[in-house]
C-alpha positions in Angstrom: 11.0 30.7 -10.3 7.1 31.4 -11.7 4.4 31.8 -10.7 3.3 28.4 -11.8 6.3 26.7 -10.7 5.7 27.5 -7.0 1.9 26.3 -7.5 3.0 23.7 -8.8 5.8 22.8 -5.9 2.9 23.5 -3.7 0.6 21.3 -5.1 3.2 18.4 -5.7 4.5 15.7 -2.7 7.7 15.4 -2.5 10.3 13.4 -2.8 10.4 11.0 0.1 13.3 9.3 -0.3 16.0 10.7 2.0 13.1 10.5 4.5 12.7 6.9 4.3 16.0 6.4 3.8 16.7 7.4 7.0 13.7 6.0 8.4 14.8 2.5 7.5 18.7 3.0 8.9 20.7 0.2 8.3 18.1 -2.0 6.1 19.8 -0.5 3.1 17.0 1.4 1.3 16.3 0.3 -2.2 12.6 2.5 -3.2 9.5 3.4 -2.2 6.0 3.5 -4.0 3.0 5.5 -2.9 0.3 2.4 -2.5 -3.4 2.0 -0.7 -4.8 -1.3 0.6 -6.6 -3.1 -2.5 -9.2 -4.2 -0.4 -10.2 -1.4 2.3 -12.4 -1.9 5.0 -15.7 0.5 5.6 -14.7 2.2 8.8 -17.2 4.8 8.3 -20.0 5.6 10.3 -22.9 2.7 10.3 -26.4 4.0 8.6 -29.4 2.6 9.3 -31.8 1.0 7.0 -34.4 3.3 5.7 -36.6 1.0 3.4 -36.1 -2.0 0.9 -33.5 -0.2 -1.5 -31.2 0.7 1.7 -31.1 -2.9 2.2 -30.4 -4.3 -1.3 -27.4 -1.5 -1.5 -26.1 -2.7 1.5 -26.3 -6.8 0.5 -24.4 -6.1 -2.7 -22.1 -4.0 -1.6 -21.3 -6.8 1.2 -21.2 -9.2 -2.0 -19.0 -7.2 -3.8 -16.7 -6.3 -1.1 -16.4 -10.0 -0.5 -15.5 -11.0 -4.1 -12.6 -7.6 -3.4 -11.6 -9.4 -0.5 -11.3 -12.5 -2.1 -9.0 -11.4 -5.3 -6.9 -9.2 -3.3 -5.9 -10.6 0.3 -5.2 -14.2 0.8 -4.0 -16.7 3.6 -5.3 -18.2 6.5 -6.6 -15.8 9.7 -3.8 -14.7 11.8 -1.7 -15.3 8.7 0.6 -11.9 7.4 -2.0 -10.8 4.0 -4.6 -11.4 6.7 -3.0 -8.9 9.3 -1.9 -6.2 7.2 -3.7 -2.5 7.1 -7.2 -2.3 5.0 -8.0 1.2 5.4 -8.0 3.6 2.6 -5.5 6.0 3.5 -2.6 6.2 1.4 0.9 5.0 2.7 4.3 4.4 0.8 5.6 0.8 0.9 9.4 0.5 1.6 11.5 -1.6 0.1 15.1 -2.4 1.9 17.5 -5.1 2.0 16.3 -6.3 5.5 12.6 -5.4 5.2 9.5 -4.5 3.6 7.7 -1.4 5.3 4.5 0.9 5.3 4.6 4.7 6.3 2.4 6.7 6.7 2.8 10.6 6.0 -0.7 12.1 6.1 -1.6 15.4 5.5 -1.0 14.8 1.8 2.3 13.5 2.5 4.0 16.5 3.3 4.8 15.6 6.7 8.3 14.9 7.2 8.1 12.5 10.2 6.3 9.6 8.6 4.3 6.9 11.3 5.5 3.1 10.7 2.4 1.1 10.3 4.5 -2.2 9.4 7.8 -3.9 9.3 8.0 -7.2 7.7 11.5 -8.9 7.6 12.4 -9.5 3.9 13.0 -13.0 4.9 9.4 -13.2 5.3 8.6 -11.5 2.1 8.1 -14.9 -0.8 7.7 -12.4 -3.8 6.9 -8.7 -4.6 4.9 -8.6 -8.1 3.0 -6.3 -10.3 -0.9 -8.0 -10.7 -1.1 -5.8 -14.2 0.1 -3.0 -15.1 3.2 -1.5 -13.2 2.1 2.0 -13.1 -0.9 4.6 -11.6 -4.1 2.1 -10.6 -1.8 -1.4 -11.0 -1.7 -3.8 -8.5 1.1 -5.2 -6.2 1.0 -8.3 -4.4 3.3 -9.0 -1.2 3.7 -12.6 -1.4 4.5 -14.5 2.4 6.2 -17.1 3.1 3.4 -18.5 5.4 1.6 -18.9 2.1 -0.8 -15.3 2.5 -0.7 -12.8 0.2 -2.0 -8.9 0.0 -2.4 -6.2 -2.6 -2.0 -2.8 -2.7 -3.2 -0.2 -5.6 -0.4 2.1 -7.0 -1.2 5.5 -6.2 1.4 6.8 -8.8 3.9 5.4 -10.7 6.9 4.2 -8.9 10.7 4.6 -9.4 12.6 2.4 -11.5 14.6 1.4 -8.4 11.3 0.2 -6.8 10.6 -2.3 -9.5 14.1 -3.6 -9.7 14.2 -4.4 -5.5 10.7 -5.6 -6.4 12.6 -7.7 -9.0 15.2 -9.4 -6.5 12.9 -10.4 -3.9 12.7 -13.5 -5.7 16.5 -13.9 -5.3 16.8 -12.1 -2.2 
C-alpha cells in the first residue's frame, strides 16, 4: 500500500453497510444513500440588524427559504414530511424491508455507532423517487401515506441496490 493509497483511505468514508445492516436487524437491509435535508432550517446564532441592507438580506432570504420550503417538504402540520429533521448535517437514509431510517454518523462519518434520528414503517412510506437526477446534488422525495412528502439532497451517488429498494417501494 502507498503512500497515496493510505491518504486516500484516510480521507475516504467508508463503507457503511455492514453497520447499518446490523443496525436495522431483522428489517432486511436493502441500501443506504448519504442524503441532507433539502430544506434546512437556520439554527445558527440570530444577528441583529445593523442598518437597511441587514434588513433586506434577511427579508429575502426568509422569501427564498419559503419558496425552499415550499418545493421540497409538503403535507399538513403534524403530518410525517412536516416532522422529519431540517438541519444540515448529513445522515444516510436506510432503506429495509420493514422501514425507512436516518443515521446519523458525524465526525465525517467515521464513527461506527451511528445515532437513529428516524424510523418510519415502510408501510407508511407511499413512494421513494428521484426529483432529477439520481446522482451527487439530485433530489429524493419520501412520499407518505398521510399525503406529506420530504426531500433530501444526495450527498454522493448511491448504490445500485439503493435505487432498486427505492424502485419497489411502489410494490412494496
Amino acid at each position: 500500500m502507498g503512500l497515496f493509497d493510505k491518504i486516500k483511505g484516510a480521507l475516504s468514508a467508508p463503507d457503511h453497510t455492514e453497520t447499518l445492516r446490523a443496525r436495522v436487524g431483522d428489517d432486511g437491509f436493502q441500501g443506504y444513500a448519504a442524503v441532507m435535508a433539502s430544506a434546512t432550517e437556520d439554527t445558527g446564532p440570530k444577528k441583529s440588524v445593523r442598518d437597511l441592507t441587514d434588513l433586506a438580506q434577511k427579508g429575502a432570504h426568509k422569501l427564498i427559504d419559503g419558496a425552499v420550503q415550499n418545493r421540497h417538504i409538503g403535507g399538513d402540520e403534524g403530518s410525517i414530511g412536516r416532522s422529519m429533521p431540517r438541519t444540515a448535517e448529513p445522515m444516510l437514509l436506510a432503506l429495509s424491508e420493514r422501514s425507512v431510517t436516518l443515521w446519523r454518523f458525524r465526525f465525517g462519518a467515521k464513527k461506527t455507532d451511528p445515532d437513529l434520528v428516524v424510523r418510519i414503517p415502510r408501510e407508511q412510506v407511499t413512494s421513494i423517487e428521484a426529483t432529477g437526477k439520481r446522482t451527487a446534488r439530485g433530489h429524493v422525495r419520501l412520499s407518505f401515506a398521510d399525503g406529506s412528502f420530504f426531500d433530501e439532497q444526495l450527498l454522493s451517488e448511491p448504490a445500485a441496490e439503493f435505487w432498486a429498494a427505492a424502485d419497489g417501494s411502489a410494490s412494496a
